[in-house]
C-alpha positions in Angstrom: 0.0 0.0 0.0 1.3 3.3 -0.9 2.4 6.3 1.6 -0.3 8.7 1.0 0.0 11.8 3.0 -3.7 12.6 1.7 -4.8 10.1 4.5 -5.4 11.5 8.1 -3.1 8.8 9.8 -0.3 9.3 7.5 -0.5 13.2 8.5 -0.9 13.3 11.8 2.0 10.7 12.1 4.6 13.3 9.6 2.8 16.5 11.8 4.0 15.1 14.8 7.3 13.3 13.2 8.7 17.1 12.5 7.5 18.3 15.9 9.4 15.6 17.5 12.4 16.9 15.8 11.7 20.5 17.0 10.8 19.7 20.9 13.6 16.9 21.2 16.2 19.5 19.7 14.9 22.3 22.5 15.0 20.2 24.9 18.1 19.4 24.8 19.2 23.2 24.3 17.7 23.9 27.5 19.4 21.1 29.7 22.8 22.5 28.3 21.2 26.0 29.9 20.0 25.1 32.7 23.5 22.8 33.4 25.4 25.9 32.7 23.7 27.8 35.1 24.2 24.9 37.8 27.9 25.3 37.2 28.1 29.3 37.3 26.8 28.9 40.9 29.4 26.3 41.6 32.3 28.3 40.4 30.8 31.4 42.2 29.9 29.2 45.6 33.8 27.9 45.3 35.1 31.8 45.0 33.5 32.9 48.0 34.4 30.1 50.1 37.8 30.1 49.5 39.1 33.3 48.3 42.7 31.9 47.9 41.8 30.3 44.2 42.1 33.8 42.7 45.7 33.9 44.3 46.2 30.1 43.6 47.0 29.3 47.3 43.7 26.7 47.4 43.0 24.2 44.5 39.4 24.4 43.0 37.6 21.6 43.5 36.9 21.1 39.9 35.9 17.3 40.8 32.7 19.2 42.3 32.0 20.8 38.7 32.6 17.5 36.7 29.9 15.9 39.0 27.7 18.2 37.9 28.0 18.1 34.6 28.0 14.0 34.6 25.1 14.0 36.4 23.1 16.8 34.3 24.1 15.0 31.1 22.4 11.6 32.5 19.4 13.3 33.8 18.6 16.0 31.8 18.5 13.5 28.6 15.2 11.5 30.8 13.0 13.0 28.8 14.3 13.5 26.0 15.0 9.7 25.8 12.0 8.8 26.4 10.0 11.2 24.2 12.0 9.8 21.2 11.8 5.8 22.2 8.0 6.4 23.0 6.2 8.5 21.1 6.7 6.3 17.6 5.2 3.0 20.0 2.4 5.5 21.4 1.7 6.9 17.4 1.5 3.1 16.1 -0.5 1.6 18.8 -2.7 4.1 19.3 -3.6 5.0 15.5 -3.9 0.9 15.3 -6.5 0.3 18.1 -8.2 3.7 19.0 -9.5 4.5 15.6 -11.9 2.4 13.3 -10.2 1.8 10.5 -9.3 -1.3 8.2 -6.2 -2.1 10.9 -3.7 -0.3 8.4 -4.1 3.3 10.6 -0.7 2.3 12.9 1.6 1.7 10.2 0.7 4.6 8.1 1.3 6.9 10.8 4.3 5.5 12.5 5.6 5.8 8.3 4.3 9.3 8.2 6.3 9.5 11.1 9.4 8.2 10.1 9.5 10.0 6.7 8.9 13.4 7.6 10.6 12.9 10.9 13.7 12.0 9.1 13.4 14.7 7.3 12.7 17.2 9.7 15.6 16.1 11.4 18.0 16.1 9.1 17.5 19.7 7.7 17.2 21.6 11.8 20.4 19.3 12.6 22.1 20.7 9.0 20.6 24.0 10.5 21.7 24.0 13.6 24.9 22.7 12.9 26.1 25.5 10.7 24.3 28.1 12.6 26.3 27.3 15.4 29.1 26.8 14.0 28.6 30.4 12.5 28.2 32.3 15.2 31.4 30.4 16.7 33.6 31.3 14.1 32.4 34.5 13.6 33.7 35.2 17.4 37.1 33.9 16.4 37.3 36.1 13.4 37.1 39.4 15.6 39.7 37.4 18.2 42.4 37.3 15.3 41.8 40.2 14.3 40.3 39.7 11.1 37.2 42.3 11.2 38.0 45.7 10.9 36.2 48.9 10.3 35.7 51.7 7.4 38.9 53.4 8.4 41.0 49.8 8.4 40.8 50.1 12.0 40.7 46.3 13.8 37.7 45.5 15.5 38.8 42.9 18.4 38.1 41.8 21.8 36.4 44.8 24.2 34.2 46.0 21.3 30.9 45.8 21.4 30.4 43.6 18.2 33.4 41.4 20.1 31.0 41.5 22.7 27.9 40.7 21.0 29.7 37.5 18.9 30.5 35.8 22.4 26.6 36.1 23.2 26.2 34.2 19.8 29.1 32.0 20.3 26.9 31.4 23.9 23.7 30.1 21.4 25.7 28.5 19.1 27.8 26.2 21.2 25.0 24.3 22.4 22.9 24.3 18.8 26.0 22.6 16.9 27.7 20.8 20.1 24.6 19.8 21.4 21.2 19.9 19.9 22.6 19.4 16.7 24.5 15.8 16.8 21.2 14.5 18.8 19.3 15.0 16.3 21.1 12.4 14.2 20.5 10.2 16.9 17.2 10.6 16.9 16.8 10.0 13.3 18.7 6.7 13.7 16.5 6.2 17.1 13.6 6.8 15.2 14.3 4.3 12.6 15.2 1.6 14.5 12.0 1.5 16.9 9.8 2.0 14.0 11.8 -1.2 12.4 11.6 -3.4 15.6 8.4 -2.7 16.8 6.5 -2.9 12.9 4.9 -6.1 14.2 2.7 -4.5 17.2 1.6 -1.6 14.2 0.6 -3.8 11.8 -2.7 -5.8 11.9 
């Protein structure tokens, strides 16, 4: 049976393929956020309590901030996880046995899923990963020196457009570091529970 996306099934399935794409990617932009912010209050906690680190009398206990960042990278991916191993199960079985229907609903929408989902995926991660990677070497260009004004003059670090490239670098480490190589892996993740599971969407 052909993949039409005329059908209801097969475009609910793509609609909420691409959104999967979308919420999985900021979801994982905000973990790297709100880890960040976990280990600006570390560094600052470790700078009042022992004001010798800025005069490198005390040792920082940077096995404190490594914990944090292990432990945010396990938990903050929860959700994330399982939004992209359950929602193609939830898609299938629900489309299969919720809605009257000649028993082909499931697969069509899990295969809407996949297809547009893939998609979806590949072009933000393409999208993500160049924007970020953008905005990170446009910081470097100021750093060397590269940018200069009308008059020749260089336009480097302590400038305000040096100053406004680190707030893009700050965007666009997590969108190609981060959010952007997940959502390869969600593709892939997507693809292989769709495969392994095809018996419990077909009737």
């Amino acid at each position: 049976m052909p993949i039409n996306l005329g059908k209801v099934e097969v475009f609910v399935g793509a609609m909420l393929g691409v959104m999967l794409a979308f919420l999985f990617s900021s979801l994982a932009i905000r973990a790297v956020g709100k880890t960040a912010g976990a280990i600006i209050e570390e560094v600052r906690r470790q700078f009042r309590e022992n004001p010798g680190i800025m005069t490198r009398e005390v040792r920082p206990d940077y096995t404190r901030a490594v914990d944090i960042t292990t432990r945010a990278a396990l938990k903050e991916m929860i959700v994330p996880g399982i939004l992209a191993v359950g929602l193609p199960i939830a898609v299938g079985v629900i489309f299969r046995y919720a809605f009257g229907g000649d028993g082909n609903e499931g697969w069509l929408a899990v295969a809407g899923m996949l297809m547009v989902g893939t998609i979806g995926g590949v072009l933000l991660a393409t999208y993500l990963n160049n924007a970020g990677g953008a905005w990170d070497n446009a910081k470097k260009f100021i750093e060397s020196g590269g940018l200069k004004d009308a008059d020749g003059n260089v336009i480097g670090k302590g400038s305000e457009t040096h100053a406004a490239a680190v707030v893009g670098d700050t965007v666009g480490d997590p969108f190609k570091d981060t959010a952007g190589p997940a959502l390869h892996v969600l593709v892939k993740l997507l693809a292989t529970i769709t495969l392994v599971l095809a018996p419990l969407f077909i009737s």
